[in-house]
C-alpha positions in Angstrom: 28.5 13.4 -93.4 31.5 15.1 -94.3 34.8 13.5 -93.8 36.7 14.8 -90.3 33.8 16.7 -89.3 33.4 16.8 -85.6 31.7 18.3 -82.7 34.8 20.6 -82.1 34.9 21.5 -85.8 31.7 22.5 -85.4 32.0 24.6 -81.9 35.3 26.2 -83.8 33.1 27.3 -87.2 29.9 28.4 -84.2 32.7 30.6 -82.6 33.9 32.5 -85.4 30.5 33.0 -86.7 30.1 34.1 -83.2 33.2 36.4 -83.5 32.9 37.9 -86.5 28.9 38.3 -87.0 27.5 38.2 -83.2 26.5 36.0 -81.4 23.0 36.3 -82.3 23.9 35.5 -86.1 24.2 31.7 -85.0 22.0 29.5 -86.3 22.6 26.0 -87.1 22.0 27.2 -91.2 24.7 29.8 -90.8 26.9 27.2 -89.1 26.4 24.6 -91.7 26.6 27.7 -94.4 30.3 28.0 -92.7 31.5 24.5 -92.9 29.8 23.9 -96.4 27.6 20.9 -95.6 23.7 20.6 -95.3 22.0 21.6 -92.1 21.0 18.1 -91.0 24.3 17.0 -90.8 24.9 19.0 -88.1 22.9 16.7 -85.9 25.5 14.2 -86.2 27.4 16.4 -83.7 25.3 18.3 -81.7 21.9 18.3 -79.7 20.0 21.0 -82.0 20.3 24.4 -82.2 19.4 25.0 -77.9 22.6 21.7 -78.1 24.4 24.0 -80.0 24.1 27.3 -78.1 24.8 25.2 -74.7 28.1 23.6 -76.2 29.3 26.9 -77.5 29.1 28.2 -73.8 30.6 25.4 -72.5 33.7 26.0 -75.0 33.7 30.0 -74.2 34.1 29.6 -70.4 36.9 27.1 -70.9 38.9 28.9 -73.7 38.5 32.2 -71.3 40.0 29.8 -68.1 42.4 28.6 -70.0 43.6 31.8 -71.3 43.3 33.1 -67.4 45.1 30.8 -66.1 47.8 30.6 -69.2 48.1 34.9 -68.1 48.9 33.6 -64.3 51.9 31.2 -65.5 54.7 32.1 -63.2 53.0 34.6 -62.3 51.7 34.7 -58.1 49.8 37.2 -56.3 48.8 40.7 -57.1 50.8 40.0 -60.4 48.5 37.3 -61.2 45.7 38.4 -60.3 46.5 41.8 -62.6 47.9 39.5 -65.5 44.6 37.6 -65.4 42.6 40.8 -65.5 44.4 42.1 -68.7 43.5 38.2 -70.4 39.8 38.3 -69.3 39.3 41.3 -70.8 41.8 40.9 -73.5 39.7 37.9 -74.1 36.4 39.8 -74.9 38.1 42.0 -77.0 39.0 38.9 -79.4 36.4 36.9 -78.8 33.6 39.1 -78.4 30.6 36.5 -79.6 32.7 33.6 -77.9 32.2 36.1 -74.7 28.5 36.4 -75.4 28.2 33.2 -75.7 29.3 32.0 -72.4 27.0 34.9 -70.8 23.7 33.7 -72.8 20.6 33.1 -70.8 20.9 29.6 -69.8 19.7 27.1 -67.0 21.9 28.6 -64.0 21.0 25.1 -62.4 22.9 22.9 -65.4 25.7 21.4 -64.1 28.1 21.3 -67.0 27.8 25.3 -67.1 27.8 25.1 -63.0 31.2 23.5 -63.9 32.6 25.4 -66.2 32.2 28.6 -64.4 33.5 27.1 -61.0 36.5 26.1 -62.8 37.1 30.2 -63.1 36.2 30.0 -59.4 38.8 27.7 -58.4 41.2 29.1 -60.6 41.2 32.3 -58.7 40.8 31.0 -55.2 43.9 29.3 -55.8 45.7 32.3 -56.6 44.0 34.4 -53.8 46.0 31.6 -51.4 48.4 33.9 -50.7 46.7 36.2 -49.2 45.6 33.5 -46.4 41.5 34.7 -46.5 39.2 33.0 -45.6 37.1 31.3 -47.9 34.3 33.8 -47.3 36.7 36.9 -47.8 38.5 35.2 -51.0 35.1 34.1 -52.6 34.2 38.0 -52.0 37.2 39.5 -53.5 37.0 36.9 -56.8 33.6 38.1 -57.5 34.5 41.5 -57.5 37.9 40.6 -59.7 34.9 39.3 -62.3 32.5 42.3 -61.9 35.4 44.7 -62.5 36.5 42.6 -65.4 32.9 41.7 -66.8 31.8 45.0 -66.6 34.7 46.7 -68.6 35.1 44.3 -70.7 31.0 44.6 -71.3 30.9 48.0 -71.6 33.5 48.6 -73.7 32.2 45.7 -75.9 29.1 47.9 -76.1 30.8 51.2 -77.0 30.5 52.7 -73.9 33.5 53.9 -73.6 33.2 57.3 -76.0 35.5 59.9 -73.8 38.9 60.7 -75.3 40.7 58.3 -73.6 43.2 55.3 -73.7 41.0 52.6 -72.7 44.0 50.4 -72.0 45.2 52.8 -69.3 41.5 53.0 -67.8 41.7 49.4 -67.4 45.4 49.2 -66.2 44.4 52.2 -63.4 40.9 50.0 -62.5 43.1 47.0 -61.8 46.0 48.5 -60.1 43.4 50.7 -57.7 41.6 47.8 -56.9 44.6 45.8 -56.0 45.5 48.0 -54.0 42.5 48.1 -52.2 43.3 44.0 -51.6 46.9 44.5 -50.7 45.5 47.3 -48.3 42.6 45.4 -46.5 44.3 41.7 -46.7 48.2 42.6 -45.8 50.4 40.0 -47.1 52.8 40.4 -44.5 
């Protein structure tokens, strides 16, 4: 086993094989290729390849809420809630593997990846506070925050975006429209 080697050495050398090959380039060979040691050794750290793919979600979703909620930081609101959209999406644009990742095919019903994503949840539903909802209404308005977000952020991944036009501005006039569509139908005030 090779000195210092770990399990987040290992999830760190999965995500920038991830990153810079696809996510669908991980194998625990490539991985081991990347860190320079044999293949078995990477069972000293990790449950097997379906271990590995798991853990590599697990570390996506909480690198993309961290950076979330690192984009809120004095931030409240509509402000937030923009700032946060910019990070997600900013997010898939640098971690692009790391993004598929954490979107794989997995058991919906596993409760670390239950978690992980509710952690994004509550992140948001805090930030929606201000806007006194419901919990109905705010749980609503975060999964259409994520749809918009995801679906950019997934289509532009994908090259979908071919028109002659500054993406960046498409996704600052999605975000503003559809905080204004909040501010409109939930009144602050």
């Amino acid at each position: 086993m090779r000195q210092g080697l770990n399990k987040n050495i290992v999830l760190q050398a999965a995500a920038e094989l991830a990153d810079q090959e696809g996510f669908e380039k991980v194998t625990l060979a490539a991985v081991a290729k990347k860190l320079n040691i044999r293949t078995p050794s990477l069972y000293n750290h990790i449950e097997g390849f379906s271990g590995l793919k798991k853990d590599l979600a697990l570390y996506a979703l909480h690198k993309l809420k961290n950076n979330m909620a690192e984009a809120a930081i004095g931030r409240s609101g509509e402000e937030a809630l923009y700032s946060i959209g910019i990070s997600y999406v900013s997010f898939v644009r640098k971690h692009p593997g790391l993004y598929e990742a954490a979107n794989a095919s997995f058991d919906p019903l596993d409760p670390q990846l239950q978690e992980a994503g509710n952690e994004i949840v509550i992140l948001l539903l805090r930030i929606l506070e201000s806007y006194k909802l419901d919990q109905e209404a705010a749980l609503h308005i975060v999964r259409g925050l994520r749809s918009l977000v995801h679906g950019f952020a997934s289509l532009e991944l994908r090259k979908g975006f071919n028109l002659e036009l500054n993406n960046d501005e498409s996704l600052n006039c999605l975000l503003h429209t559809y905080l204004a569509g909040l501010k409109t139908t939930y009144d602050q005030s």
